[in-house]
DRENZATOR-868049 format. One line per 8 residues: number of its first residue (from 1); their letters; for each residue x, y, z of C-alpha. Coordinates in steps of 0.05 Angstrom, whole numbers. Each point is the difference from the previous one (the first is absolute). Layout:
BEGIN
NUM = A = X:Y:Z ~ ...
This chain:
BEGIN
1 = XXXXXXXX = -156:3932:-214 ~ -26:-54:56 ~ -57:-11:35 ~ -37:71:-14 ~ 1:19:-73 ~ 33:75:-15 ~ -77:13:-24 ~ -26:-19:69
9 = XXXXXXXX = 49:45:37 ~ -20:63:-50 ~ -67:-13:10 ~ -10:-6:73 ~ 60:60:12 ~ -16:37:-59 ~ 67:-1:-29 ~ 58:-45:8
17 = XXXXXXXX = 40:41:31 ~ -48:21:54 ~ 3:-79:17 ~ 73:2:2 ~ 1:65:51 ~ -57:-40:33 ~ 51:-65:11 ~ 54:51:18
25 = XXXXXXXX = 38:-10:-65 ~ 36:39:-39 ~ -42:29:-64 ~ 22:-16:-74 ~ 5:68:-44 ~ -5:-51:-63 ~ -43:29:-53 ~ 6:-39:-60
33 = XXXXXXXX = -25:-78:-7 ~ 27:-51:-44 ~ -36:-51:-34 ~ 6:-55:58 ~ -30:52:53 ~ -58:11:-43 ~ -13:-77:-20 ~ 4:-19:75
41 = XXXXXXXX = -52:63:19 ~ -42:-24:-48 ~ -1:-69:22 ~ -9:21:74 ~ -63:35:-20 ~ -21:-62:-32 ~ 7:-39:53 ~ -38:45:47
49 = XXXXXXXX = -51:3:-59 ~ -9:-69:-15 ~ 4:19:-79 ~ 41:39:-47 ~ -7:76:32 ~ -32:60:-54 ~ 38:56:-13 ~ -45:46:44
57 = XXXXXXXX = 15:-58:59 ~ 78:9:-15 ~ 0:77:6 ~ -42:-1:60 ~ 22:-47:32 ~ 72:-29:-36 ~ 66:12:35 ~ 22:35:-69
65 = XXXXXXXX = -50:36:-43 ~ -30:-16:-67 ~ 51:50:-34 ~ 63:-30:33 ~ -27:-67:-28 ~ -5:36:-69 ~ 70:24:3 ~ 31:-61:20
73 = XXXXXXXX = -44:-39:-56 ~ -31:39:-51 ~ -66:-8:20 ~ -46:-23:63 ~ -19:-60:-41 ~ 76:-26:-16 ~ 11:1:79 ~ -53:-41:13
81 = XXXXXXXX = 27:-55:-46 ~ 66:13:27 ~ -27:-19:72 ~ -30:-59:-36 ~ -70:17:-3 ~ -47:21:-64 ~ -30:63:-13 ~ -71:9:21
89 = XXXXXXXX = -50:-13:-63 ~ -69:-7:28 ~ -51:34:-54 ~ -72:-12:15 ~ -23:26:-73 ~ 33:-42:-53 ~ 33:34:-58 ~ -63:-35:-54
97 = XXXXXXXX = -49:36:42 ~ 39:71:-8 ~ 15:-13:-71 ~ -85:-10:-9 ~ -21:56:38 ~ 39:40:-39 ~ -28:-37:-61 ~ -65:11:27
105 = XXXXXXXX = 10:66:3 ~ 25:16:-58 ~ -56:-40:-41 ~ -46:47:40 ~ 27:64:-8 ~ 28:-12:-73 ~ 75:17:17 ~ 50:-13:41
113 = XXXXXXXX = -16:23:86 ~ 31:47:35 ~ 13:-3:65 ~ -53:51:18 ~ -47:-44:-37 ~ 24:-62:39 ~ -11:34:65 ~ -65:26:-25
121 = XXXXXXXX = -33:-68:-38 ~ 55:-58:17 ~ -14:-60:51 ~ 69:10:14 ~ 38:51:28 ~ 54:41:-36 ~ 43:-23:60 ~ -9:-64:-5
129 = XXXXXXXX = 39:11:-78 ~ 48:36:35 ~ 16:-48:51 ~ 11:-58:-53 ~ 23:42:-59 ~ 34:66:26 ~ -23:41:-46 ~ -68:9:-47
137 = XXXXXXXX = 33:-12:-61 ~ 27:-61:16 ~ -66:-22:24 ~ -23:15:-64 ~ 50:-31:-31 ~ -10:-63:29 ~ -64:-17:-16 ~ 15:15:-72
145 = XXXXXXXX = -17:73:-21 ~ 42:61:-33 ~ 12:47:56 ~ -39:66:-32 ~ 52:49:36 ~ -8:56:46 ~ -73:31:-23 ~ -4:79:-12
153 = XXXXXXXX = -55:44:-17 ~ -65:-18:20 ~ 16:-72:8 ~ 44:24:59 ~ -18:-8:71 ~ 11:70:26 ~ -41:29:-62 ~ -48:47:32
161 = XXXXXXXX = -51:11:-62 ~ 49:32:-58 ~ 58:30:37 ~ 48:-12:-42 ~ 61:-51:-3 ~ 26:2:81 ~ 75:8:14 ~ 34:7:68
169 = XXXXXXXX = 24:69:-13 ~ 72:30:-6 ~ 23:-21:78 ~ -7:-68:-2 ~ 63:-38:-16 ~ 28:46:60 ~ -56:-13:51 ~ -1:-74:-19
177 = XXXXXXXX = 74:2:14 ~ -11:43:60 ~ -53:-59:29 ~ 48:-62:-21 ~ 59:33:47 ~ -49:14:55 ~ -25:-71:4 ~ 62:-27:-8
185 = XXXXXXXX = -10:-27:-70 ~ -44:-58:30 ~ -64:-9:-9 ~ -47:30:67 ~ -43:-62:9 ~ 8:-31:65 ~ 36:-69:-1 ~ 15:18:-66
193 = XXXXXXXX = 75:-24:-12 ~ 5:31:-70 ~ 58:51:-19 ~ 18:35:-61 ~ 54:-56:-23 ~ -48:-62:22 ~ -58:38:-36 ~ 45:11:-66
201 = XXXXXXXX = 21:-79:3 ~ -67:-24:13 ~ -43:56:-53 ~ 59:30:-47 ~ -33:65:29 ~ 19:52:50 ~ -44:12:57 ~ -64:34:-11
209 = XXXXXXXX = -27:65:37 ~ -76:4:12 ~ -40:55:2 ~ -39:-9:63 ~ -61:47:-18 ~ -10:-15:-77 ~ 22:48:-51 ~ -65:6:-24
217 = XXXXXXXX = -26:43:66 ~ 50:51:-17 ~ -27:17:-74 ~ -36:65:4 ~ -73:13:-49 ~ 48:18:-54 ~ 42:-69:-1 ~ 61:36:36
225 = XXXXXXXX = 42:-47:40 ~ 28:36:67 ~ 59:-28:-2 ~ 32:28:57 ~ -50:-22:38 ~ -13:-70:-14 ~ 70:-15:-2 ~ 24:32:69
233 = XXXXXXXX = 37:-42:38 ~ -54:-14:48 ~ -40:-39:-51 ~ 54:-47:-28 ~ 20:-66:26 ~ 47:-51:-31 ~ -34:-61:-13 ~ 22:-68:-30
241 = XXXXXXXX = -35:-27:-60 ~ -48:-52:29 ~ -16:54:55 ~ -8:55:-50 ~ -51:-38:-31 ~ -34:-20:68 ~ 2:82:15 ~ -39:7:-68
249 = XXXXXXXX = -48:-37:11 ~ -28:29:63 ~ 11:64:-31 ~ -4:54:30 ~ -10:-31:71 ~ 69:-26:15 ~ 23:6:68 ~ 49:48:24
257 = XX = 54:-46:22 ~ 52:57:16
């Protein structure tokens, strides 16, 4: 745009049309970006950046956000190769040291780990998995294990001592839906970019929606689930998969991001 990237101007005006009133110009109403105006924001922010910018870098401080980039290309990552630059792949655990502490794990414990026994016993945390992998069964997965499916009974995390199989009561496909329309159907992480249709392309699942305090601290003596409790609004949150699993494992201490 010249000699002062559109990025420069937004971030020392706070908007770009407060640095057009500021130069006595007229404002622009436009709302909508095409793919050109988000290639050249990118590359601005490289430029002042002296590297490819993170998506957390474009939505603070891009001249378009992280889910106009998405629109215009499908995903954060195909806009940064469409501004000519390659996503950001920087693990500091390789994938042969997951795959053997799982390994490890397993030889020890005689089955396959959860991730409550990860968190517990692993070198590694589950988040580190979820970073790399997305989800816990592909994790498992890829180091070359049979996925033993969601566990029930007393092989369940939220068993508390015999209380029978644990459902989430009558209300809660409506609550769930309740919390995915108040957040917007995008997942309540901040910086997190992640939508309902990015989170169906990149997991062939919908969003998920977390129980901030644990099911399990709303089962009475007799193993009865308050339902209408533990699924109030209040204590739901829409999550995306690799933060789901990041909630989990700090369970129940997750922060209150709201």
């Amino acid at each position: 745009m010249g000699r002062v990237s559109a990025n420069a101007v937004q971030t020392h005006f706070g908007s770009w049309n407060e640095g057009l009133r500021a130069a006595n110009l007229e404002t622009t109403i436009q709302q909508t970006a095409t793919k050109e105006d988000v290639i050249e924001a990118i590359q601005d922010l490289a430029a002042e950046l002296g590297r490819p910018p993170k998506a957390q870098e474009m939505e603070q401080h891009g001249a378009w956000s992280v889910k106009v980039a998405q629109r215009c290309f499908g995903g954060w990552n195909h806009a940064l190769r469409s501004a000519g630059f390659e996503p950001h792949k920087q693990w500091s655990i390789s994938e042969e040291q997951l795959h053997r502490e799982i390994e490890r794990l397993a030889d020890e414990l005689g089955h396959v780990p959860s991730t409550i026994e990860m968190r517990d016993s692993g070198r590694y945390s589950v988040g580190s998995y979820a970073r790399r992998y997305g989800t816990w069964q592909d994790a498992i997965e890829a180091a070359g294990f049979e996925y033993p499916g969601r566990p029930s009974g007393p092989e369940h995390p939220l068993w508390k001592g015999g209380y029978g199989d644990i459902s989430y009561g009558p209300n809660w496909y409506r609550q769930r839906k309740r919390a995915l329309e108040r957040d917007g159907f995008e997942c309540q992480m901040p910086g997190c970019p992640i939508n309902r249709e990015t989170h169906r392309e990149r997991w062939d699942r919908d969003l998920n929606v977390h129980h901030i305090t644990p099911l399990g601290a709303f089962i009475d003596a007799d193993g009865v689930l308050h339902y209408e409790r533990s699924n109030r609004l209040e204590n739901l949150i829409t999550l995306c998969q690799r933060h789901h699993m990041l909630w989990e494992e700090f369970a129940p201490l997750q922060p209150d991001i709201r």
